[in-house]
C-alpha positions as a printed NumPy array, in Angstrom:
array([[109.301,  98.032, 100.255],
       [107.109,  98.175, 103.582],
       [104.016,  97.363, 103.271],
       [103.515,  96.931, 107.161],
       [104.919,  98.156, 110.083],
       [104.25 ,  96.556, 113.41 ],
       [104.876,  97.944, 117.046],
       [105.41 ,  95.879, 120.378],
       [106.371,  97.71 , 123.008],
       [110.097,  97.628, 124.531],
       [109.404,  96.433, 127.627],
       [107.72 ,  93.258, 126.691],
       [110.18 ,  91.531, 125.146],
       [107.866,  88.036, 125.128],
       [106.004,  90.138, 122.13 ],
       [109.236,  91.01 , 120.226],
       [110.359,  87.662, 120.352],
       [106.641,  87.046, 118.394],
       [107.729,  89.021, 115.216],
       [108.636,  86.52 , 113.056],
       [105.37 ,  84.733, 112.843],
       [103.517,  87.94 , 111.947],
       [105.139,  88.672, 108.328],
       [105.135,  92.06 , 108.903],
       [107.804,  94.136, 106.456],
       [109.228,  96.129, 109.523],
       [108.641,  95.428, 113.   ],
       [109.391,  98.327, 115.69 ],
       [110.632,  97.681, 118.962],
       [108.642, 100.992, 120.698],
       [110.514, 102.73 , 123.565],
       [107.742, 105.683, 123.03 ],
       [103.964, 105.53 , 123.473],
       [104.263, 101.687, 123.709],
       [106.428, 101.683, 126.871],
       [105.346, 103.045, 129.925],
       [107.259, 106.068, 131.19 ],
       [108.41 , 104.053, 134.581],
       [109.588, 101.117, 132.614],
       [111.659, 103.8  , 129.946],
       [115.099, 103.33 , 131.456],
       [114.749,  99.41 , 132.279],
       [113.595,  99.112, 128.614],
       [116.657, 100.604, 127.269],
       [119.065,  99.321, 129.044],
       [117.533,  95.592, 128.274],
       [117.386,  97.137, 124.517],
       [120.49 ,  95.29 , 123.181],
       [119.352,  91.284, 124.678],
       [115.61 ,  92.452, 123.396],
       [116.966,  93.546, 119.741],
       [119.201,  89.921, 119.52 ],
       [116.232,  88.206, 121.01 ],
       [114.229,  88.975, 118.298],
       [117.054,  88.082, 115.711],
       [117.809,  84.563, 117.508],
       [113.961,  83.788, 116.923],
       [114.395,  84.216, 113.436],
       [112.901,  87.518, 112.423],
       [114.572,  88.542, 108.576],
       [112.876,  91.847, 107.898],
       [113.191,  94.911, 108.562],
       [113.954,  95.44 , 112.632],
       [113.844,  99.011, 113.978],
       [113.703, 100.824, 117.733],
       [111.059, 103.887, 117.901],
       [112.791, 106.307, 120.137],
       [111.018, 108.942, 122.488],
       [110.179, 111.964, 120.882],
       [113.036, 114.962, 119.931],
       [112.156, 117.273, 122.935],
       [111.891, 114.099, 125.624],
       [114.668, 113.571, 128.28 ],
       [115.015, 110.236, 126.819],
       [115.861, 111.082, 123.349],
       [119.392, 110.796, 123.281],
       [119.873, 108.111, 125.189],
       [117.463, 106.404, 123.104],
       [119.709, 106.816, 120.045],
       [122.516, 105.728, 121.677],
       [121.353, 102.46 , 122.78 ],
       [119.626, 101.877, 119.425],
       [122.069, 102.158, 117.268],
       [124.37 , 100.455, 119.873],
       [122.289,  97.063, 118.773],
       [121.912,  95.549, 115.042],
       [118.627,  97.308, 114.09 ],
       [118.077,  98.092, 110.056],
       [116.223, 102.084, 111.34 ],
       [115.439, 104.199, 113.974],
       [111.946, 105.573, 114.186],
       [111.604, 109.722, 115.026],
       [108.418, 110.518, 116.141],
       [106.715, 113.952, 116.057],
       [109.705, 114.908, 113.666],
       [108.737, 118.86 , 113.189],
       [111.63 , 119.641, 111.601],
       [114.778, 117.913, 109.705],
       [117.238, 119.621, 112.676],
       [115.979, 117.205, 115.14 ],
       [117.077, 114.464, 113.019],
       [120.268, 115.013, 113.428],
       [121.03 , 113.649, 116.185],
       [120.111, 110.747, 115.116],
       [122.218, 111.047, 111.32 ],
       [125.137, 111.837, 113.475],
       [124.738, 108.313, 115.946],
       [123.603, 106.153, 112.253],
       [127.052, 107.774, 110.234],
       [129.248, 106.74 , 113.346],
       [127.712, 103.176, 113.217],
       [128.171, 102.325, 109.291],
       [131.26 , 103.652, 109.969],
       [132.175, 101.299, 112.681],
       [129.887,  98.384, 110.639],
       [129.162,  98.871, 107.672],
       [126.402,  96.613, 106.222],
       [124.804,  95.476, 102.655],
       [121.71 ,  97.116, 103.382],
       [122.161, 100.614, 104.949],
       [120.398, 102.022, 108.084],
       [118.11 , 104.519, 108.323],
       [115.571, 106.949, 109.726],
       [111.842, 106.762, 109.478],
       [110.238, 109.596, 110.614],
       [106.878, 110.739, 112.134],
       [104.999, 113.695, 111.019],
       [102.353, 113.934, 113.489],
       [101.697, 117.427, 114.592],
       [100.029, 120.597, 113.026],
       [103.905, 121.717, 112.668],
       [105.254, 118.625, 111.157],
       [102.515, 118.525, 108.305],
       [103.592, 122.267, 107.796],
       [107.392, 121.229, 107.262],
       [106.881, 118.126, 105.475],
       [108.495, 118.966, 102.415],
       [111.129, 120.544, 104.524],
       [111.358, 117.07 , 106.818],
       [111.25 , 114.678, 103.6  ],
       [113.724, 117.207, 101.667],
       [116.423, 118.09 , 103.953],
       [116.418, 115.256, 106.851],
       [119.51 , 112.999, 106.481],
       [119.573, 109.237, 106.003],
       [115.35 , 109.493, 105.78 ],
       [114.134, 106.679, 104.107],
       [110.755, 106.477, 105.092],
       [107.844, 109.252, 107.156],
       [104.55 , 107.993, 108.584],
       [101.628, 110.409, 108.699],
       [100.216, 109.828, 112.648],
       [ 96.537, 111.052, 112.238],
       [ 95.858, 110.14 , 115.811],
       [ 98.509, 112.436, 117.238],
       [ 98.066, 115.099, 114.25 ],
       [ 94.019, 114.993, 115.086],
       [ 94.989, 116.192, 118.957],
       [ 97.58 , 118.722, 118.116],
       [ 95.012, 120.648, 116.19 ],
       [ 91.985, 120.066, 118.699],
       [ 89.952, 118.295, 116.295],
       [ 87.814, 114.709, 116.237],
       [ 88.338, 111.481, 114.983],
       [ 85.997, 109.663, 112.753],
       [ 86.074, 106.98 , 110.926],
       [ 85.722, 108.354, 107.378],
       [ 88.473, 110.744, 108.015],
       [ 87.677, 113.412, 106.363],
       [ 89.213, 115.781, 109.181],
       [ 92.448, 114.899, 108.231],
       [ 92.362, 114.091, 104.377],
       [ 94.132, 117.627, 103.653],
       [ 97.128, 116.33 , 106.084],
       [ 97.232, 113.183, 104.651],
       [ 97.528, 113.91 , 101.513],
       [100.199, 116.453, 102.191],
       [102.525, 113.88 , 103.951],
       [101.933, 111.658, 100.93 ],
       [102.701, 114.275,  98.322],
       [106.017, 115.064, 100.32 ],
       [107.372, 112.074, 100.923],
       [106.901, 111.137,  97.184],
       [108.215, 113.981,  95.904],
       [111.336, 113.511,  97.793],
       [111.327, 109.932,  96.698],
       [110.776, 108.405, 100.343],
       [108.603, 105.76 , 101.78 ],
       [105.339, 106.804, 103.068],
       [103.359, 104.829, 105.555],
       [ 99.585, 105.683, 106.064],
       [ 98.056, 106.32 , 109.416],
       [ 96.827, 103.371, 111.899],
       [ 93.148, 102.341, 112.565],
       [ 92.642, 101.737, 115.901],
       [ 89.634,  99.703, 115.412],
       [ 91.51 ,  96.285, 115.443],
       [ 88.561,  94.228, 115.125],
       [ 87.152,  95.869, 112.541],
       [ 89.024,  94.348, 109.312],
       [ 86.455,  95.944, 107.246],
       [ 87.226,  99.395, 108.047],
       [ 90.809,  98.666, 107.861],
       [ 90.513,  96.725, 104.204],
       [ 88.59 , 100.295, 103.392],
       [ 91.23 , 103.085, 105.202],
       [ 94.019, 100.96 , 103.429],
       [ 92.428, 101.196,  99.837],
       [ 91.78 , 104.813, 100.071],
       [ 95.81 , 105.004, 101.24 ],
       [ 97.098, 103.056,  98.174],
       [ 95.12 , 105.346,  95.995],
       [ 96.269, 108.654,  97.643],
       [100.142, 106.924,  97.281],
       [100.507, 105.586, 100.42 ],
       [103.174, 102.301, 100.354],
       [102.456, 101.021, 102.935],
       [100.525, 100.613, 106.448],
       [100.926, 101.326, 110.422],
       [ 99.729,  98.295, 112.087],
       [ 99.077,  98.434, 115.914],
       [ 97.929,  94.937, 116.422],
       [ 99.093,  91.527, 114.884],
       [ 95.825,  90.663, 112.599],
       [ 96.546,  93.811, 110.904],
       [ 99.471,  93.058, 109.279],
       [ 98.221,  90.949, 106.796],
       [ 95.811,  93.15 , 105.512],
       [ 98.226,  95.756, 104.846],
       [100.651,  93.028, 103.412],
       [ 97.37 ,  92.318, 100.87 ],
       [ 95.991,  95.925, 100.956],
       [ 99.675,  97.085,  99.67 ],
       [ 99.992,  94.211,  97.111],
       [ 99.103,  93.983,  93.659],
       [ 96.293,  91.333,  93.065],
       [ 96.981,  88.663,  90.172],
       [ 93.976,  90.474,  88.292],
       [ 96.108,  94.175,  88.448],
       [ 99.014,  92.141,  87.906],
       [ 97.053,  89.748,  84.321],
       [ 96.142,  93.446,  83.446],
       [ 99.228,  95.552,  83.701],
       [101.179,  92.86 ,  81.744],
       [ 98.321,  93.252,  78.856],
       [ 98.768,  96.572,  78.956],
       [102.5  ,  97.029,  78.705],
       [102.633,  94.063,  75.739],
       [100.188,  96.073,  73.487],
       [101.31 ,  99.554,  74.523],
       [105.229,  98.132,  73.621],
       [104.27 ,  96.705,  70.234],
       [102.225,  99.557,  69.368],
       [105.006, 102.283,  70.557],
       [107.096,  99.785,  68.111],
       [104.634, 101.043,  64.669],
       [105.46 , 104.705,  65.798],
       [102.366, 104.956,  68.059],
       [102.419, 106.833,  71.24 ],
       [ 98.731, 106.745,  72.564],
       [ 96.764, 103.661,  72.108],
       [ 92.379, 102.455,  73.021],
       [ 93.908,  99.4  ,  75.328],
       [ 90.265,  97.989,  76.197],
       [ 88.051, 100.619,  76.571],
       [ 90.484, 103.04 ,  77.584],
       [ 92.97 , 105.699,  76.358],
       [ 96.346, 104.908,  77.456],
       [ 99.962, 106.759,  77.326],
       [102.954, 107.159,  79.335],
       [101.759, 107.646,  82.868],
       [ 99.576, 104.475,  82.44 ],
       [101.937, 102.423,  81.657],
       [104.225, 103.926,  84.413],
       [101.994, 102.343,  86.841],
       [101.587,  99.114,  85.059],
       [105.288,  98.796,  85.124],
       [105.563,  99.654,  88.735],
       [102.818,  96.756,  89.708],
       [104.432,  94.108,  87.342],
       [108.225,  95.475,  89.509],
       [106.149,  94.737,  92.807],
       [107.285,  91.616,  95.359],
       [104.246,  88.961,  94.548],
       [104.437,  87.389,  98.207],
       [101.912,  88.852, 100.446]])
């Protein structure tokens, strides 16, 4: 489960040493668009003391390294030194198709070979640009060791020349496409960021509309964030009071040979109580 993902960038280690008082499910030590392209190298190579930094402080959850993009200079030498340190996933941005993953498989196979671990590694990937949303079922199908994709409106809004607002209608065909991939192929999909990071109400809203396309969980660029995706992502104790009404009197009616039953006000079967049972199997800490 991620129900946030939080960035600092690589070459500030005093901010990745700050993850564990933000809560966030993964936290993503950013050698992309977080670290400037000067710094790129320095960050790296200080990549292994910055990744055990962050575990000495005590940070449990999920810890990750965002690598430069497939076609940068830096790309492989980002894997290398990622999976070089004790990181739980490396994040792929701009992932167009599953090909350029494998680099990456190839450098995650060789370390779970080496040291192996209770909970695997693996690859979260960014579909960002027209391309990507084109191949998403193709990225979420057929890229090895995916576990996750993030849809990047920002980046995807750019690559097709168009404008940001804060509605987001202009990219509500995308989104939903990532969504409907990375479901389908039974990964984790992470709605896009708001960049508005003062504006929890817009954020509250963005997040709502996410959960209800099938969005999991949230990108977070800023600290204050994170808990509103934790919450946004969560199921309240009033879904929760419901769903377990739901499944006791859809379970003793299914038990008189009933299959479809008025559960207060409204007609209830299978897929219903699908989603009750998924809230009731959700993590209750927020």
């Amino acid at each position: 489960m991620i129900r946030s993902l939080l960035y600092a960038p690589a070459n500030r280690p005093e901010l990745v040493a700050k993850f564990p008082r933000f809560r966030a499910d993964c936290c993503v030590i950013d050698l992309e668009d977080g670290t400037p392209e000067a710094e790129k190298a320095s960050a790296r190579g200080m990549l292994q003391a910055t990744v055990q930094q962050a575990r000495a402080a005590g940070f449990a959850g999920l810890l990750a390294v965002r690598v430069n993009l497939p076609a940068s200079p830096h790309y492989l030498a980002d894997l290398e030194a990622a999976f070089a340190c004790d990181i739980d996933a490396v994040v792929i941005p701009k992932l167009e198709s599953p090909d350029q993953a494998f680099p990456a498989a190839h450098w995650l196979q060789r370390r779970e070979a080496e040291a192996p671990r209770a909970r695997p590694r693996m690859i979260i990937g960014g579909i960002e640009s027209v391309r990507g949303v084109l191949n998403a079922v193709r990225i979420c199908d057929d890229t090895p060791h995916l576990g996750a994709v993030y849809f990047g409106a920002e980046d995807f809004a750019a690559d097709i020349g168009g404008r940001r607002t804060p509605g987001g209608d202009e990219v509500a065909t995308a989104r939903a496409w990532v969504v409907m991939a990375a479901r389908a192929a039974d990964r984790i999909a992470l709605d896009q960021v708001v960049l508005d990071i003062r504006d929890d109400a817009l954020f509250r809203q963005d997040a709502a509309r996410g959960r209800d396309l099938g969005y999991q969980g949230k990108m977070c660029v800023a600290p204050g964030q994170v808990r509103l995706a934790n919450e946004a992502f969560s199921p309240t104790p009033q879904e929760r009071a419901y769903a377990t009404r739901l499944v006791r009197a859809y379970e003793e009616a299914t038990a008189r040979g009933v299959g479809t039953i008025d559960f207060e006000g409204r007609m209830v079967d299978g897929p219903l109580l699908k989603h009750s049972l998924a809230v009731l199997a959700a993590p209750e800490d927020v």
